[in-house]
C-alpha positions in Angstrom: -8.7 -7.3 23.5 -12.4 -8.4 22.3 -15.6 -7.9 23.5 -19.1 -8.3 21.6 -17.1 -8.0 18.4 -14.8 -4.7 19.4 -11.3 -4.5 19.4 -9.2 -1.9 21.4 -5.7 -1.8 20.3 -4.2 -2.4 23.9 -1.6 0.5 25.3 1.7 -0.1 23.5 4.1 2.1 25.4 5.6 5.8 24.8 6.9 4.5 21.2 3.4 4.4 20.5 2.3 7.4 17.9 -1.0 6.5 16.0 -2.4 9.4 14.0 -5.5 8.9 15.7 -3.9 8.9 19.0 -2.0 12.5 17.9 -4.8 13.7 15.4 -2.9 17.7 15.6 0.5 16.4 14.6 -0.6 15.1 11.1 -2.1 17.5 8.8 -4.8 16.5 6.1 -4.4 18.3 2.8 -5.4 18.3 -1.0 -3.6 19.2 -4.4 -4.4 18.6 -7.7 -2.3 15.8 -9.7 -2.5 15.0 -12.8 -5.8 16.8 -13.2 -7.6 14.7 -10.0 -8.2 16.5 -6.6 -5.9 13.8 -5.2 -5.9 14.1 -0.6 -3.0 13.2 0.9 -1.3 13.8 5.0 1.3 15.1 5.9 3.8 15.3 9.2 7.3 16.3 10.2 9.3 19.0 9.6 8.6 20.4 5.9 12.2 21.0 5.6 12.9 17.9 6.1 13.8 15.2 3.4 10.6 13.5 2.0 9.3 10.8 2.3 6.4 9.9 0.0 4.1 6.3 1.4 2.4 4.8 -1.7 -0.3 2.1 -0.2 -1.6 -1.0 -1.8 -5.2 -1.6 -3.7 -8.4 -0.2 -2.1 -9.7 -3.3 -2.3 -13.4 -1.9 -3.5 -14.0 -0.5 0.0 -11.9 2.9 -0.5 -8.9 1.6 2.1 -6.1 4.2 1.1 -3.4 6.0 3.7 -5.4 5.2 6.5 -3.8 1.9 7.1 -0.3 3.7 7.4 -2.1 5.2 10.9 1.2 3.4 12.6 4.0 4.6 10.7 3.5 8.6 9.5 4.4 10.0 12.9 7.3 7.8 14.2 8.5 8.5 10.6 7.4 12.0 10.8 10.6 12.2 13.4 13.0 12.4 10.9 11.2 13.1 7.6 8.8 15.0 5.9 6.2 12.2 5.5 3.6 12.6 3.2 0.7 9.6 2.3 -1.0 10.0 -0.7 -4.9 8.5 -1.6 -4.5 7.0 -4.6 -7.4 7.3 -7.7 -10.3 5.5 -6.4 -10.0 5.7 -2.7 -9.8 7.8 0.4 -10.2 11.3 0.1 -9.4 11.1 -3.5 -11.2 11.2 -6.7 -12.1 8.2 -9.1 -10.9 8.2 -12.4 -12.4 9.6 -15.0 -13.1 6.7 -16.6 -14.9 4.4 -14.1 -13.4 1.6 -15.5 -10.1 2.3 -14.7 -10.7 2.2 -10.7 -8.4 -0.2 -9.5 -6.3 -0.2 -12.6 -2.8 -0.1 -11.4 -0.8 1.9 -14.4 -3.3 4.4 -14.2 -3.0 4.7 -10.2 0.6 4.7 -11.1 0.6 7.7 -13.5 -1.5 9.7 -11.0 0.9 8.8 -8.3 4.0 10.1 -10.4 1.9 13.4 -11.1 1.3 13.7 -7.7 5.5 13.5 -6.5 5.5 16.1 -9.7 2.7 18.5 -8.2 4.3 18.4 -5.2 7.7 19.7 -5.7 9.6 17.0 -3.7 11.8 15.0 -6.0 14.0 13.5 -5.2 11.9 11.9 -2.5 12.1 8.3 -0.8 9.3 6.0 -1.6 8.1 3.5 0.5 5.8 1.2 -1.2 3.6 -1.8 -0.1 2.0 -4.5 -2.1 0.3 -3.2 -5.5 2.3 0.4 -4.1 5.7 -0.9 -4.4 4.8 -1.7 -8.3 4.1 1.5 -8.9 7.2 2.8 -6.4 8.9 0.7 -8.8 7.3 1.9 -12.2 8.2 5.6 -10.7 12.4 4.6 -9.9 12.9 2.7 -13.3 10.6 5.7 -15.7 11.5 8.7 -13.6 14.7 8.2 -11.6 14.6 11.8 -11.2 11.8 11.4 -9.0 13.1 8.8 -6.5 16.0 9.0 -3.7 16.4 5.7 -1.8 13.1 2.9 -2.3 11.7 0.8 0.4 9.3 -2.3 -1.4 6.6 -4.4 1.1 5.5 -7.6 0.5 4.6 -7.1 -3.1 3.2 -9.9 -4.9 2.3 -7.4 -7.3 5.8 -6.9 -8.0 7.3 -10.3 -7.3 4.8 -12.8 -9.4 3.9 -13.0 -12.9 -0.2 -11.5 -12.9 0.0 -9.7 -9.7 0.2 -13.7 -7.8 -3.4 -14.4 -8.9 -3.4 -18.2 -9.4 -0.1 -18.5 -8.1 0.9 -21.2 -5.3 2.5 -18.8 -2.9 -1.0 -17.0 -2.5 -2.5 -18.3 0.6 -6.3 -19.4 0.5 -7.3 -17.5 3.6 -6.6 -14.8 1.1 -7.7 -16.3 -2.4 -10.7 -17.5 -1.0 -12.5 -13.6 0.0 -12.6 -13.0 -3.9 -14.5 -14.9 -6.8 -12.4 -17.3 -8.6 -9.4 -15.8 -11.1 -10.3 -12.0 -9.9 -10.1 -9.8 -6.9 -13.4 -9.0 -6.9 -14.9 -10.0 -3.3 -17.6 -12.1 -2.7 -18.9 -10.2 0.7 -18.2 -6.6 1.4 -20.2 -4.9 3.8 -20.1 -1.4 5.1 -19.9 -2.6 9.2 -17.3 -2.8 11.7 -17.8 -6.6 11.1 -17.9 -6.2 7.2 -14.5 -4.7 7.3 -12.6 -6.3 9.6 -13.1 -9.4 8.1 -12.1 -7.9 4.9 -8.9 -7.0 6.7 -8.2 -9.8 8.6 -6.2 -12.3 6.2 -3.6 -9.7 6.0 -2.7 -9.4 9.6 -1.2 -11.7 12.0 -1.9 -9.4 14.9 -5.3 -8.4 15.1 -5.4 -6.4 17.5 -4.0 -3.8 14.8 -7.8 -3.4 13.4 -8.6 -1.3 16.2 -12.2 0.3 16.6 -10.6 3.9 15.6 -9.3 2.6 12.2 -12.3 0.2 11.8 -14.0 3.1 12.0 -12.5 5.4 9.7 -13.1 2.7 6.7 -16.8 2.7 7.7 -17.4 5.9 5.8 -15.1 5.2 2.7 -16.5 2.3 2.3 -20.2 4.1 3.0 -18.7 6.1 -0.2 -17.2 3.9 -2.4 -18.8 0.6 -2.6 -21.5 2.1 -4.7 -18.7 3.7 -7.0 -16.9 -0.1 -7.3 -19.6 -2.1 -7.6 -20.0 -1.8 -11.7 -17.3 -1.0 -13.0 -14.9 -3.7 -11.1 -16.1 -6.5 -12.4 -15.9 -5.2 -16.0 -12.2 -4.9 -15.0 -12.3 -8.7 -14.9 -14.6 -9.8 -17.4 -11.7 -10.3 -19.9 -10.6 -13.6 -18.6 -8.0 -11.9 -16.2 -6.3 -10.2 -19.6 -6.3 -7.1 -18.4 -4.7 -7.7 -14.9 -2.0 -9.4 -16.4 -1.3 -6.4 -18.9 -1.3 -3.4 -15.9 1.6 -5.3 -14.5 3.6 -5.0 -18.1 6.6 -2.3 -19.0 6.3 -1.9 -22.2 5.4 -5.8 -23.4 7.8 -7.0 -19.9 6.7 -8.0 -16.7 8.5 -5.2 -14.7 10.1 -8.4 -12.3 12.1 -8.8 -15.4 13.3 -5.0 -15.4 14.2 -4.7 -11.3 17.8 -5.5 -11.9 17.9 -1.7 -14.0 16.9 -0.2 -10.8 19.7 3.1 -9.9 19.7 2.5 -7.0 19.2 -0.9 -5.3 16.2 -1.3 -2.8 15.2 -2.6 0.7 12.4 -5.4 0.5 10.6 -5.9 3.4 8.5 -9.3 3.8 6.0 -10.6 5.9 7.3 -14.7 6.7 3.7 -15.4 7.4 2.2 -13.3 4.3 -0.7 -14.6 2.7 1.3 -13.3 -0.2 4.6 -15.7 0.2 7.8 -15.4 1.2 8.8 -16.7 -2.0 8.0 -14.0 -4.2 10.2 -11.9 -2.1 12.9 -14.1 -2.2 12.8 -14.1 -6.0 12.9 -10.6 -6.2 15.5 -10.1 -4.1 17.4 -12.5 -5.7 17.0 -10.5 -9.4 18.2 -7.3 -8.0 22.1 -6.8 -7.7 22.6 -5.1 -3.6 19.7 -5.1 -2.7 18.7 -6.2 0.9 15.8 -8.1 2.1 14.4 -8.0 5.8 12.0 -10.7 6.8 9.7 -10.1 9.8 8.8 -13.1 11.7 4.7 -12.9 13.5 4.3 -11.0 10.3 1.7 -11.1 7.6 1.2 -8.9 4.2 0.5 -5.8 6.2 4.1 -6.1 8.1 3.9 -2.0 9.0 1.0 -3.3 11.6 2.3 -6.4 12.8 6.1 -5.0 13.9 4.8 -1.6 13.7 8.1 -0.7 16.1 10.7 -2.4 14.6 9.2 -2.0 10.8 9.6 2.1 11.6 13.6 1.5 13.4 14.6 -0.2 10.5 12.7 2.6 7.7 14.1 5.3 9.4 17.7 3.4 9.6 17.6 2.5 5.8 16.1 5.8 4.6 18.4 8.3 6.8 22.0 6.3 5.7 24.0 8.8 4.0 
């Protein structure tokens, strides 16, 4: 529903369990990784297998596990599910060179300290967008790490530069960021501000509810100052370095999927901004793996078909 500019996520039944809805079931924590007091939450049973959720880019505005608000507890049911704030967002802290925030290999390594810090390998990963790169990067450097790998509309994986200036990148996308970089050109700290940041990645939006509108107010409060510098930079190269983060050793790491141990499930979005055909490709280059596409779904498919998105997780995830 809308009124004046709100929206109310309306009542969605007894399957319904938001972290906001069941704030005592979900526990908000802190370790250090890799030398960075890195936050993370955590639900389920700690004996329980793990599952670790690796999120996308912060997209200057600090968005980190908050847009998982959906999926922890119905997960939490059968795992031990634990959603980590990558460098440079969230509760988390920036690098410690500013201009590496938003650099991908070195939210990567930090991630892989983290699974390390934690104690939990093996663990499932379930990765989405720039997240299931670096889910990715963690199988195919430390299969050690990893048990089974879930991968969500990833442009980031599937096309060559992370999709920028590709033809399967939609413009209602494209068009929030200066040409040839992801650098936006409005972000502001509001209700307003951020949903519309949000927006072109949801098909049903009524998922930006007030309480997780809300909850990026103060991030973004926090780290739009932080971004604002040092972002830029990142693309002042002519886009040189965004095409390198996506590189395994010298190789785009599309080209290394098909060494993968053990063979993923991809998870699209048929109405991502991203494109279905990046996610057909990548499917394609990887020997068993399956690919579930979500109709009335965009790149954020864990909001869209929040339900069925956590029936088929937990299905793939707890197969012996």
């Amino acid at each position: 529903m809308q009124d004046g500019g709100s929206v109310t996520a309306p009542s969605r039944g007894p399957a319904w369990e938001s972290i906001y809805d069941h704030p005592g079931r979900v526990q908000s924590k802190y370790i250090v990784a890799g030398g960075y007091r890195t936050h993370y939450l955590e639900a389920g049973d700690p004996a329980a297998r793990p599952v670790v959720l690796i999120h996308g880019a912060n997209f200057e505005f600090g968005m980190g596990i908050d847009r998982w608000y959906p999926t922890i507890l119905p997960l939490s049911s059968a795992f031990r599910v634990i959603a980590v704030d990558e460098l440079g967002g969230g509760g988390t802290d920036p690098p410690a060179r500013l201009d590496d925030i938003g650099d991908l290999r070195v939210r990567a390594d930090h991630v892989l300290s983290f699974i390390e810090a934690m104690r939990i390998s093996p663990a499932h990963l379930i990765g989405q967008s720039q997240g299931a790169w670096i889910a990715t990067y963690i199988a195919l450097t430390r299969p050690d790490l990893v048990d089974r790998l879930i991968l969500v509309d990833s442009a980031s994986l599937a096309l060559p530069a992370g999709g920028m200036d590709a033809s399967d990148i939609a413009p209602r996308f494209s068009d929030d960021f200066h040409p040839g970089t992801m650098v936006r050109k409005t972000l502001e700290p509001t209700r307003e501000g951020l949903r519309a940041a949000v927006s072109s990645m949801v098909f049903d939006h009524s998922m930006l509810s007030d309480d997780f509108v809300d909850r990026l107010i103060p991030l973004a409060l926090k780290w739009i100052p932080i971004w604002k510098k040092p972002w830029p930079r990142f693309w002042a190269d002519g886009g040189r370095r965004n095409r390198q983060q996506y590189l395994i050793d010298g190789v785009h790491i599309s080209e290394l999927v098909h060494l993968l141990a053990s063979p993923p499930l991809i998870i699209w979005g048929k109405n991502s901004v991203k494109g279905l055909e990046g996610g057909v490709r990548l499917y394609q280059r990887i020997p068993d793996a399956q690919l579930h596409v979500f109709d009335k779904a965009n790149h954020f498919v864990w909001l869209d078909q929040w339900r069925d998105f956590n029936s088929l997780a937990t299905w793939y995830l707890a197969r012996s």
